[in-house]
DOGULO-114649 format. One line per 4 residues: their letters; for each residue y, x, z of N, C-alpha, C. Coordinates in nm, 4 decimals, decimal comma. Layout:
<pts>
A) Y/X/Z/Y/X/Z/Y/X/Z; ...
</pts>
This chain:
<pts>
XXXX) 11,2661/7,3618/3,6466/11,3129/7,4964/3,6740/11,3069/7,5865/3,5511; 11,3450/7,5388/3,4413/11,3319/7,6210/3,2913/11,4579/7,6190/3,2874; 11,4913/7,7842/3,2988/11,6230/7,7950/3,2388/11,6923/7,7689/3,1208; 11,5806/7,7514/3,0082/11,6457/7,7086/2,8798/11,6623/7,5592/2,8866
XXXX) 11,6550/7,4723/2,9720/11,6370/7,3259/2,9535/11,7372/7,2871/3,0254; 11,7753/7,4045/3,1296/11,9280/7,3679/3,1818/12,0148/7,4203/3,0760; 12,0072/7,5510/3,0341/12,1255/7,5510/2,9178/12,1551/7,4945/2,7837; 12,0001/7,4301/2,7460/12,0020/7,2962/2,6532/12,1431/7,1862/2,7135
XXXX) 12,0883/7,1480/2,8335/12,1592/7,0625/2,8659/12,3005/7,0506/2,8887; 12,3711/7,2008/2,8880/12,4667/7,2423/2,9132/12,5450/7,2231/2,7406; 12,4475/7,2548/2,6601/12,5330/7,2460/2,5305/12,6194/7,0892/2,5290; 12,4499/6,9578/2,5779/12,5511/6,8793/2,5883/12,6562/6,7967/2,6235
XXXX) 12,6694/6,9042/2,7667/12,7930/6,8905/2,8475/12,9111/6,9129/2,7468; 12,8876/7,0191/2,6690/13,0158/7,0577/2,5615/13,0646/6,9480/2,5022; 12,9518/6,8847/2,4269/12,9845/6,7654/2,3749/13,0362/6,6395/2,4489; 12,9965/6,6053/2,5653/13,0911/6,5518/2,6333/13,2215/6,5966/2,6792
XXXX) 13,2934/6,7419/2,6897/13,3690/6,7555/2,7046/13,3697/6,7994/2,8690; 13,2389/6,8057/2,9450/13,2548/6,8372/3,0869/13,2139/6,9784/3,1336; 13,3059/7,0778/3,0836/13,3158/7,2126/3,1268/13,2474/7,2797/3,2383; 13,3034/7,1897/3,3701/13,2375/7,2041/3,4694/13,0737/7,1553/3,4916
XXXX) 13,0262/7,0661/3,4441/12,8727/7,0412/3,4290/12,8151/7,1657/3,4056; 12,9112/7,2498/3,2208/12,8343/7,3719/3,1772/12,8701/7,4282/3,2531; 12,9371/7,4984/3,3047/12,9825/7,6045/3,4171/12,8288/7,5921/3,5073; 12,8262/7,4782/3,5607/12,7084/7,4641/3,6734/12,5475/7,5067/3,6314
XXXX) 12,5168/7,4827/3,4901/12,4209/7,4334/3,4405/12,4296/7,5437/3,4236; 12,4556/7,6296/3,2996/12,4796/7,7747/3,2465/12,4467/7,8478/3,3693; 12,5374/7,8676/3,4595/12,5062/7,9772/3,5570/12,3598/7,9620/3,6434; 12,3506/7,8501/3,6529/12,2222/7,8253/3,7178/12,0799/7,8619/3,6211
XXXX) 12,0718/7,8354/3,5015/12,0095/7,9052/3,4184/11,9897/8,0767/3,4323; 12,1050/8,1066/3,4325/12,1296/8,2692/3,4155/11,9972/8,3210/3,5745; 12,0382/8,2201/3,6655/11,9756/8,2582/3,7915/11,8444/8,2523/3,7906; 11,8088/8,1141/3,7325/11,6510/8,1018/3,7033/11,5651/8,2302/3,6157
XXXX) 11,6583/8,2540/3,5166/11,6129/8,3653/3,4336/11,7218/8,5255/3,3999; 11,6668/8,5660/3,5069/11,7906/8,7443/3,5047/11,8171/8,7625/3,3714; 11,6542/8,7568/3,2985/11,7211/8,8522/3,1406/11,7285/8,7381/3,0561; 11,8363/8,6212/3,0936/11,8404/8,5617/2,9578/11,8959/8,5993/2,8184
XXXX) 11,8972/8,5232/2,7322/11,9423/8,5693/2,5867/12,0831/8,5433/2,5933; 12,1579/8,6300/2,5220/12,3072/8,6315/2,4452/12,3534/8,5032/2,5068; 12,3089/8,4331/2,4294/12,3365/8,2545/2,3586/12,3844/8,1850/2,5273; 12,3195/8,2557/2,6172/12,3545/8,1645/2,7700/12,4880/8,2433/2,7718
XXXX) 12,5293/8,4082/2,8048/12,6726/8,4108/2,8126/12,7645/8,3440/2,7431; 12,7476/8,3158/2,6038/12,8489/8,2294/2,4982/12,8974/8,1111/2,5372; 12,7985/8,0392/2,5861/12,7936/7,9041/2,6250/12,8970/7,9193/2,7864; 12,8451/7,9949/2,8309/12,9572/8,0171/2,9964/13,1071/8,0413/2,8998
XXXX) 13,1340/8,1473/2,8533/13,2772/8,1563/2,7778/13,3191/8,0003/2,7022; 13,2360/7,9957/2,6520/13,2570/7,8316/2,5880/13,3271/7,7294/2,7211; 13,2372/7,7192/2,8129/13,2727/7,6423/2,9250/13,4206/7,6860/2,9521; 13,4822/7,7631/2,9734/13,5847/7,8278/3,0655/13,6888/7,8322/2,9144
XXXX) 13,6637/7,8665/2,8359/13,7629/7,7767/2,7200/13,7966/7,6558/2,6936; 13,7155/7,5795/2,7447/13,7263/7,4519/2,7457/13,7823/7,4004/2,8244; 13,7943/7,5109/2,9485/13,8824/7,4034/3,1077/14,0673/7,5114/3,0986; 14,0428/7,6051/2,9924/14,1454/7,6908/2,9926/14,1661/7,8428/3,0811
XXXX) 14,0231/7,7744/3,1263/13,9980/7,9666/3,2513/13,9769/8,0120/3,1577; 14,1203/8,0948/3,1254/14,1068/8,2342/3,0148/14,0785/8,3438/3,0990; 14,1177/8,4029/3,2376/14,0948/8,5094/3,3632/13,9489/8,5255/3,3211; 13,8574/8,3831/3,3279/13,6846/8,3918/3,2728/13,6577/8,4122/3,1918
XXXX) 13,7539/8,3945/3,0492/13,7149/8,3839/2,9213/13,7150/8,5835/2,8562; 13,7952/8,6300/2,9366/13,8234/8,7819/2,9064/13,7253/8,8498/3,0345; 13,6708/8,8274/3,1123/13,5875/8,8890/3,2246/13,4948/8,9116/3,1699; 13,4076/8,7807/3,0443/13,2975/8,7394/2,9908/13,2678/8,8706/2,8948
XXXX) 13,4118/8,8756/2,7841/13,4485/8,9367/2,6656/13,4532/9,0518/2,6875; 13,4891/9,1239/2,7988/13,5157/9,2277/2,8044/13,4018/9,3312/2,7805; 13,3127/9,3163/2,8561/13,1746/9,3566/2,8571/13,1186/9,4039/2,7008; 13,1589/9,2947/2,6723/13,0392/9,2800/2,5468/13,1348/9,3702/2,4532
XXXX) 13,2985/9,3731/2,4503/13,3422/9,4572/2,3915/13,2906/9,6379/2,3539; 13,2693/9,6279/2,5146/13,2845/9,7506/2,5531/13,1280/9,8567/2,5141; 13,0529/9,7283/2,4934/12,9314/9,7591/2,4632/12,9141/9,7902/2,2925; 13,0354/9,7144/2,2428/13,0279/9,7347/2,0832/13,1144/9,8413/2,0209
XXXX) 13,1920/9,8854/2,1148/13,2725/9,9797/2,1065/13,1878/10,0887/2,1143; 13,0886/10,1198/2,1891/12,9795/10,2390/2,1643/12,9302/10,2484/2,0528; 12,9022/10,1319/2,0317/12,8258/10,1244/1,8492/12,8740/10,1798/1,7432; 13,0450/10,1494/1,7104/13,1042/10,1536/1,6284/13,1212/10,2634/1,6328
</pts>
């Protein structure tokens, strides 16, 4: 039940090429741990680039835009 050991494992879903594994793995992480780090959303966008869910890939992005757009 360590969320970082599921999203370890999710990286090497990437490397196999099975999107949906990370999709599963990633989000289930996020659940185990509310405040995870950065590095788990990337890895979900990663997933959903990889299967071509761009609808996910800009839902992800958007956020984080909008958050850097204050900065700037």
């Amino acid at each position: 039940n360590d969320s970082e050991n599921h999203a370890i494992v999710a990286i090497v879903m990437e490397y196999l090429g099975d999107g949906e594994a990370m999709i599963n793995l990633i989000k289930k992480a996020m659940r185990l741990d509310p405040h995870y780090p950065p590095w788990y959303r990337f890895r979900l966008f990663t997933a959903y680039r990889l299967l071509g869910r761009y609808k996910e890939v800009v839902s992800i992005l958007e956020p984080r835009l909008k958050e850097l757009e204050k900065i700037v």
